[in-house]
C-alpha positions in Angstrom: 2.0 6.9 -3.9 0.0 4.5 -2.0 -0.3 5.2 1.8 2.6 3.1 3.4 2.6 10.6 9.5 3.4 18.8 17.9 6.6 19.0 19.2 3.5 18.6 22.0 2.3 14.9 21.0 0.9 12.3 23.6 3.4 10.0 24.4 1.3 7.4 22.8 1.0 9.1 19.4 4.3 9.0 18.9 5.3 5.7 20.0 6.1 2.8 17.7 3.8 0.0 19.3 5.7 -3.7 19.0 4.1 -6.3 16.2 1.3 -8.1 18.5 1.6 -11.9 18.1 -1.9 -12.9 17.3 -2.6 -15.5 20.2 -6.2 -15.3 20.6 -6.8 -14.0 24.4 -3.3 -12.4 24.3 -4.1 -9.0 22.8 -3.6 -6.3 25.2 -5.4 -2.6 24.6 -2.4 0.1 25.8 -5.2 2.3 27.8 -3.0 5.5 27.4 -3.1 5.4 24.0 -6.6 4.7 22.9 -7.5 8.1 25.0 -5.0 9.8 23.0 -7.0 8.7 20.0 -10.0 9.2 21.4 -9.0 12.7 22.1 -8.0 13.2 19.3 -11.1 12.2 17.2 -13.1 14.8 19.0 -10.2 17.5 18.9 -10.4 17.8 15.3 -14.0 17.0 15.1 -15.5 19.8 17.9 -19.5 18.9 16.5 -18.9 15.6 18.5 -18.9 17.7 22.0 -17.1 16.8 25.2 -14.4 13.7 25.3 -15.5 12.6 28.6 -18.9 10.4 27.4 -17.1 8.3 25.0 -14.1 7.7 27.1 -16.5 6.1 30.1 -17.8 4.4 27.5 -14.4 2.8 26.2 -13.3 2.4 29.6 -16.1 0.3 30.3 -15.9 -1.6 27.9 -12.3 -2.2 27.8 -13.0 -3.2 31.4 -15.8 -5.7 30.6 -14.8 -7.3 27.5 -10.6 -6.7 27.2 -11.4 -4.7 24.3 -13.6 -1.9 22.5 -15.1 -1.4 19.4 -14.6 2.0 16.9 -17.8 3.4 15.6 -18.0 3.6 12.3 -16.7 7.5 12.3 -14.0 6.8 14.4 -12.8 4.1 12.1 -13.0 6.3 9.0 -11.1 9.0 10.7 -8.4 6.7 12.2 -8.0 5.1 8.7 -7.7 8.8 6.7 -5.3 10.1 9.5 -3.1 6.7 9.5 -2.8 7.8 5.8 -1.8 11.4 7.1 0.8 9.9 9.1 2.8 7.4 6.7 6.0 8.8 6.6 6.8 6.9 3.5 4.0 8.0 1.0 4.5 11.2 -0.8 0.9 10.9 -1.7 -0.8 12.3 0.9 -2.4 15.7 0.5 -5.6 14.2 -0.5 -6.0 11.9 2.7 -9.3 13.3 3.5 -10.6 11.6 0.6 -9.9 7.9 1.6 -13.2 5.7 1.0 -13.4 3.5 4.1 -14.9 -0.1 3.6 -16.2 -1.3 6.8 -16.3 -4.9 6.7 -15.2 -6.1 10.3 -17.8 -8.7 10.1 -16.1 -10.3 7.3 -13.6 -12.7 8.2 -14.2 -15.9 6.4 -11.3 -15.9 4.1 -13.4 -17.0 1.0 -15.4 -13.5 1.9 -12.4 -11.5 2.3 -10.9 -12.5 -1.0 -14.7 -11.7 -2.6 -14.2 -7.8 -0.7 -11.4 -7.3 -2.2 -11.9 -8.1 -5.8 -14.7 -5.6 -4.8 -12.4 -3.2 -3.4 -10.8 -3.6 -6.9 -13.8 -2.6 -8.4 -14.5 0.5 -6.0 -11.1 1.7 -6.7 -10.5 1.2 -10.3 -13.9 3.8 -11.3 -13.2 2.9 -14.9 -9.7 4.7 -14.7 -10.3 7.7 -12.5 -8.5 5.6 -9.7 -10.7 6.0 -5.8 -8.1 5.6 -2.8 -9.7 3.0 -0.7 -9.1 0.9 2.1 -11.2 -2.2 3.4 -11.3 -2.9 6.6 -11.5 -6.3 8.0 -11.9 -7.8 11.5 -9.5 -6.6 14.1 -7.5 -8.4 16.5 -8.6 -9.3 19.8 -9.4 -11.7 22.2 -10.8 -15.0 20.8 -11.5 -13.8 17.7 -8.3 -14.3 15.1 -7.9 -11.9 12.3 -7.9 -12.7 8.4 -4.9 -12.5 6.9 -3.9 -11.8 2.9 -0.6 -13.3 2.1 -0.3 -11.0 -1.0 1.6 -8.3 -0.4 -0.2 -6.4 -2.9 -4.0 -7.7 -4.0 -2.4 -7.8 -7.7 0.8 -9.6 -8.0 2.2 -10.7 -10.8 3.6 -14.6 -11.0 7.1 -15.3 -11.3 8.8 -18.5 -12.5 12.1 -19.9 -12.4 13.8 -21.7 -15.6 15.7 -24.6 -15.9 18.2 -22.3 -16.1 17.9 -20.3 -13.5 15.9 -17.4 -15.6 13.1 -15.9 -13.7 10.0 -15.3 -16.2 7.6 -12.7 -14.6 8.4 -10.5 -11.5 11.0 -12.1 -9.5 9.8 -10.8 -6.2 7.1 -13.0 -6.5 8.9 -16.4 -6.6 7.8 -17.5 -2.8 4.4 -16.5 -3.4 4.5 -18.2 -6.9 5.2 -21.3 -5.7 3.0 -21.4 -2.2 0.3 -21.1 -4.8 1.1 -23.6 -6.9 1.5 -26.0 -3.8 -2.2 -24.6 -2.2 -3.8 -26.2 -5.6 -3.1 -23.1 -8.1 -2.5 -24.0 -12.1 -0.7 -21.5 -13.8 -1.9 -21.1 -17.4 -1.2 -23.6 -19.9 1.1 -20.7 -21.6 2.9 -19.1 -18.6 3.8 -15.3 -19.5 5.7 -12.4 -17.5 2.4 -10.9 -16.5 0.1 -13.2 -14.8 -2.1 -12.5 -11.9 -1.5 -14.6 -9.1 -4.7 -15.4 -7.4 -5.4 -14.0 -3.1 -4.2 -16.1 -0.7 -6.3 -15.7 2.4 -6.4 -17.9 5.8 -7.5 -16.9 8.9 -7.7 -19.5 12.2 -10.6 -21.8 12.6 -11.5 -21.1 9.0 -10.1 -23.3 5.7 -7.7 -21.2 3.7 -8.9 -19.5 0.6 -7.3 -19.4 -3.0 -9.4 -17.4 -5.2 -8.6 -16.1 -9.1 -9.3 -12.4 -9.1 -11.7 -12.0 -12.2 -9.9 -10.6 -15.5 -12.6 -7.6 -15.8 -12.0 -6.7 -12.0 -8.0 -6.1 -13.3 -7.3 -3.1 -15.2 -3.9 -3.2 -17.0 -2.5 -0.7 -18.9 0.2 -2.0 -21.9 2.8 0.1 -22.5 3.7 2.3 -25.5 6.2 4.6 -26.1 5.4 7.8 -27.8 8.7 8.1 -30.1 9.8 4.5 -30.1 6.8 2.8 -31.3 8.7 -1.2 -30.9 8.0 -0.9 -27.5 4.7 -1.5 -28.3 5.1 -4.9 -29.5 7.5 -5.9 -26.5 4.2 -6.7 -24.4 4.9 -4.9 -21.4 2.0 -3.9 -19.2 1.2 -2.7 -15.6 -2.4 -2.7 -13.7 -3.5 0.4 -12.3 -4.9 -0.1 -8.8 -1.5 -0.7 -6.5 -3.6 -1.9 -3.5 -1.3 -3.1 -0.5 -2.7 -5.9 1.2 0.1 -6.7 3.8 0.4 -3.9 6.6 -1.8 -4.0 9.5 -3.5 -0.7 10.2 -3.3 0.6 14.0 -5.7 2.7 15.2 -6.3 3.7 18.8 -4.7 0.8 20.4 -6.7 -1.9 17.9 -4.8 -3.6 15.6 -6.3 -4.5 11.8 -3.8 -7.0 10.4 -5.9 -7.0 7.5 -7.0 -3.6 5.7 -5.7 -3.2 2.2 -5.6 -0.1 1.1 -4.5 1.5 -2.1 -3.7 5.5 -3.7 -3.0 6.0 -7.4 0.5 5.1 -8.8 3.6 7.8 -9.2 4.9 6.5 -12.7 8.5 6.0 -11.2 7.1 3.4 -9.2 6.5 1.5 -12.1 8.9 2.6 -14.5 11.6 3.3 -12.4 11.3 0.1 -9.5 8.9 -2.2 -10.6 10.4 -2.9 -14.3 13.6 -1.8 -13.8 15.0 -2.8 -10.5 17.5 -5.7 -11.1 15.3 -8.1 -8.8 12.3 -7.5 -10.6 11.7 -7.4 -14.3 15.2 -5.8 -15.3 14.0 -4.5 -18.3 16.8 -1.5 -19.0 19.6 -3.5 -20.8 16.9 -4.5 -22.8 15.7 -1.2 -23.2 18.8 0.0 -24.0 19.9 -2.4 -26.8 16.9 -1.9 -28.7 17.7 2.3 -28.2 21.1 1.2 -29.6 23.0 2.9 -26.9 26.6 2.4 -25.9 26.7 -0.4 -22.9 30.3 -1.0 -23.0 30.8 1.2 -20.3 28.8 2.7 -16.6 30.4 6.1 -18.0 28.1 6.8 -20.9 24.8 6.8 -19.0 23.3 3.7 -20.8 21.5 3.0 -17.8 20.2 6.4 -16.9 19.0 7.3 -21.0 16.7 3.8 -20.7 15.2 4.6 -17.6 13.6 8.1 -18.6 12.3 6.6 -21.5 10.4 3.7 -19.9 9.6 6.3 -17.3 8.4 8.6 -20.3 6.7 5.4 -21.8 4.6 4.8 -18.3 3.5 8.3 -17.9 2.4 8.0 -21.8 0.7 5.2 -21.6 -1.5 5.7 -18.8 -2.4 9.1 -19.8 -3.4 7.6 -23.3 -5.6 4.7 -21.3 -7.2 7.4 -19.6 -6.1 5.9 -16.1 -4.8 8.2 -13.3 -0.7 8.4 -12.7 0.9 11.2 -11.7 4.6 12.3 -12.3 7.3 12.3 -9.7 7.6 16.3 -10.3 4.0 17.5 -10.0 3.7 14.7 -7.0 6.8 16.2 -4.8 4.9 20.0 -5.6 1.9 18.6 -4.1 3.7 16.9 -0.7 4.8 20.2 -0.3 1.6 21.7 -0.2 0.2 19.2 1.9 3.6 19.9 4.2 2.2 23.4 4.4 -1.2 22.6 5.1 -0.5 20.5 7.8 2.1 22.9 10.1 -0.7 25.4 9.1 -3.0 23.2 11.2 -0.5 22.6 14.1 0.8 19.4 13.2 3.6 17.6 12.8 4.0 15.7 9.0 6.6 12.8 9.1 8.6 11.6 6.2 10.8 9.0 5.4 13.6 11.1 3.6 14.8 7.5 1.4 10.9 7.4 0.3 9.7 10.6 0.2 12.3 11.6 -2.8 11.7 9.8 -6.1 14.1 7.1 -7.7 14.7 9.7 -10.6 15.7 12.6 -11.2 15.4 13.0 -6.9 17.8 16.4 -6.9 15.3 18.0 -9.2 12.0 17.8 -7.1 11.6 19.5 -4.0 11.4 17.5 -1.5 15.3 16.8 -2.1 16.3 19.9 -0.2 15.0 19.6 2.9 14.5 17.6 6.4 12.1 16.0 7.7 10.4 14.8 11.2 11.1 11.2 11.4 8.7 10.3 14.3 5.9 7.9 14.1 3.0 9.0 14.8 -0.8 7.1 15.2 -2.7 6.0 13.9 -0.5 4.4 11.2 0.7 1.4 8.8 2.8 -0.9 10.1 4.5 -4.2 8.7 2.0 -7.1 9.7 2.8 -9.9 12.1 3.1 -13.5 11.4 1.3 -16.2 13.3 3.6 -17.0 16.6 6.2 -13.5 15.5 5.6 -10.4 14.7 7.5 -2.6 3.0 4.9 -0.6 1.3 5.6 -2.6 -1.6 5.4 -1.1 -5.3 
C-alpha cells in the first residue's frame, strides 16, 4: 500500500508533466503550475493568509535564479498530498500522517545511502511501521540530483544457475549483477533472500555501494498457522517496502530522489511478490507439499496455494508484531478515504488495475465501482534516466 491522486482543477494540476532530462542548466519551472501549487498550499491552509506575498516572492526568484526553493511546510504538504493523489495506492486514507525527511542538502551519494538506512530505521519503529519519505536535493540548474538505482531500498538478490534456474527474486537479475560488477561480493553461501546493497551516483560525485546494516532490516519468516512445514521452508519477507525509484513532483520542482514508503497489504507479498511466475514462484511448490491435484487448471490448484501463503503472510506478520493489513479491511478503508475526500471538494483518482487487489478482487469493494483516472499534482512519477526520461512491490 505504499504511495505510488474538481471537475474545477487548474490546468496545471491535472496535467501529466513529461520526464525532465536532467541536463544541468536545462530544467525549466512551468510558471502556471507552481501558482497552482502555491495556491493551493494556502487554500487548504487559510492560517498562512493572502497568496499574493509568497507568489512575488517565487516570481522573484524564479526570475533571478531559474528556480525557487519550497519552505520546509510547503515541502511537507506537497509530499503528503502527492500521496493523496497516487492513483495507484489504495493506502491512502492516512496521507496526513506522512513523516517528511528534509535532507535537500544531502546529495553526496555516500550520504544519501547513510539517510536511507536511517529512513529504514525511522520507518521500521520496532514493527509499528511510520510512512516516511526522504527527500533529497531537487533538480535544477547546475546542481544534478542523486539518484538510487534500487527500485526499492530493500531488494532482494537474484542469481542465475548454470542451468538457467534463478535463485532469489528474479526481478532483481540486472540489479544483481550491476552490483556485482560495481565491486559487490555476494555471500560466500548465496541464498534466495539476500539484501542487495544501495546503489547511489549522482554527477560530479563517485558512485556509492553501501551494505544496508542487518539490524536496520527487519524481516519477518513465514509460518503457516495449520501447515506448520512451511516453517522450515525458509521463506521470509522485510517489512518496510520503501520505493526508492519515482521522482516526486511538487509545484513545478522535480525530486528524482525521495523514497518513500507505507506499510504492506499482505497480497503484495503473498500474492505478487512470492507468487508471481517472474518472481519467486513459490505456488507449485506450495501446492505439492498441500498435496493438491496439479494435473489439471480446472481443479483450482493454483487458486487453493495462493490463500494459504496469503493466510501464511497475514499470520506471520501479525505473530512478529509488525504492521500488514489485509486486502479486505484495506479496500473498506479506501473507501472511507474516497468519502472523505469528495466530502472536502476533491477529486480522488484511482488506477482501477491497482486499486483492486490480486485476490479475491470481486469480494472487496472497490471492485464495483469507477474511478477518476486524472493525474493530479503534486504526485509520483517514474524517474528519468540520465540523457531520457512502477510502484514496485
Amino acid at each position: 500500500m505504499t504511495p505510488v491522486p474538481t471537475d474545477a482543477m487548474p490546468r496545471s494540476l491535472t496535467a501529466l508533466p513529461p520526464a525532465p532530462v536532467e541536463t544541468p542548466g536545462q530544467v525549466e519551472i512551468d510558471i502556471a503550475e507552481v501558482e497552482d501549487f502555491v495556491r493551493q498550499h494556502h487554500a487548504e491552509h487559510p492560517e498562512l493568509g493572502p497568496v499574493e506575498a509568497r507568489l512575488a516572492e517565487v516570481h522573484a526568484e524564479i526570475a533571478a535564479t531559474g528556480t525557487y526553493r519550497h519552505t520546509a511546510e510547503e515541502l511537507t504538504f506537497g509530499a503528503r498530498v502527492a500521496w493523496r493523489n497516487s492513483s495507484r495506492c489504495i493506502g491512502r486514507l492516512y496521507w496526513r500522517s506522512l513523516k517528511v525527511r528534509d535532507l535537500r542538502e544531502v546529495s553526496a551519494p555516500a550520504d544519501v545511502a547513510a539517510e536511507c538506512v536511517e529512513h529504514l530505521r525511522v520507518a521500521t519503529n520496532k514493527g509499528k511501521i511510520r510512512p516516511v519519505i526522504s527527500i533529497f536535493g531537487p533538480a535544477e540548474p547546475g546542481m544534478p540530483a542523486p539518484r538510487i538505482e534500487n527500485e526499492q531500498i530493500i531488494r532482494y538478490a537474484a542469481y542465475r544457475g548454470p542451468d538457467g534456474g534463478v535463485l532469489g527474486d528474479a526481478r532483481n537479475l540486472e540489479l544483481t549483477e550491476l552490483a556485482i560488477r560495481r565491486g559487490w561480493q555476494p555471500p560466500a553461501s548465496r541464498g534466495p533472500f539476500d539484501v542487495l546493497p544501495l546503489l547511489v551516483s549522482c554527477e560530479g560525485h563517485d558512485p556509492a555501494l553501501v551494505e544496508i546494516p542487518a539490524d536496520a532490516v527487519l524481516e519477518v519468516p513465514l509460518a503457516h498457522p495449520e501447515l506448520p512445514w512451511l516453517a522450515a521452508v525458509g521463506v521470509k519477507w522485510h517489512a518496510v517496502p520503501a520505493i526508492s525509484n519515482m521522482r516526486l513532483r511538487i509545484g513545478g520542482i522535480d525530486y528524482p530522489c525521495a523514497p518513500f514508503n507505507g506499510w504492506y497489504m499482505g497480497t503484495e507479498i503473498g500474492a505478487r511478490n512470492l507468487a508471481d511466475h517472474d518472481r519467486y514462484d513459490l505456488l507449485p511448490f506450495i501446492a505439492k507439499r498441500m498435496g493438491l491435484d496439479m494435473s489439471s487448471e480446472a481443479t483450482l490448484w493454483r487458486d487453493r496455494a495462493l490463500v494459504e501463503l496469503n493466510r501464511a503472510v497475514l499470520h506471520s506478520f501479525g505473530e512478529a508484531g509488525v504492521t500488514i493489513t489485509d486486502h479486505h479491511t484495506e479496500s473498506q478503508r479506501f473507501l472511507t478515504h474516497l468519502e472523505k475526500e469528495e466530502a472536502a471538494g476533491r477529486s480522488c483518482p484511482a488506477d482501477w488495475s491497482w486499486i483492486v487487489p490480486p485476490v479475491s478482487g470481486g469480494l472487496t469493494p472497490v471492485y464495483h465501482r469507477y474511478y477518476d483516472t486524472r493525474e493530479l499534482l503534486p504526485n509520483f512519477f517514474p524517474a528519468a534516466a540520465p540523457g531520457k526520461c512502477p510502484v514496485a512491490h
